[in-house]
C-alpha positions, 0 to 999 in steps of 0.5 A: 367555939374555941377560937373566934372565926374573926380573931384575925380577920376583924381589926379595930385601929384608930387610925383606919375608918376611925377606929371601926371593925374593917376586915383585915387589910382594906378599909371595908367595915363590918357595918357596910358588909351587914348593910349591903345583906341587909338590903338583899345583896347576894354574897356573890354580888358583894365579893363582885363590888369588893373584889378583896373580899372573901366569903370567910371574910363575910362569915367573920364579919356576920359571927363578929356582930353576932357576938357584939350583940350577945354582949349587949346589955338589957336594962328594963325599966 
């Protein structure tokens, strides 16, 4: 993938949710999109709750913590 699918939806500000990922435009952090699937909410339920969601909003933040844990370093001991 040449281009980020998040690159513009995904933002880390300091001054927003501390400084964690949101989506671009609300205080919605990418933890609390992955939480709620994680639990067995549907995406139509999460864009229900979160009516400024979108579904690429919802791919973004699963792509975007996708990549965050492939650059997760392993260390055996």
């Amino acid at each position: 993938m040449t281009e980020k699918i998040y690159k513009t939806r995904i933002i880390k500000d300091s001054d927003i949710m501390g400084g964690r990922p949101v989506i671009a435009g609300t205080r919605i952090t990418v933890e609390s999109i992955l939480r709620h699937l994680g639990e067995g909410i549907t995406e139509e339920e999460l864009l229900d709750e979160f009516p400024q969601l979108t579904h690429e909003d919802i791919r973004a933040a699963q792509a975007y913590a996708a990549d965050m844990m492939a650059d997760e370093e392993i260390i055996i001991l």
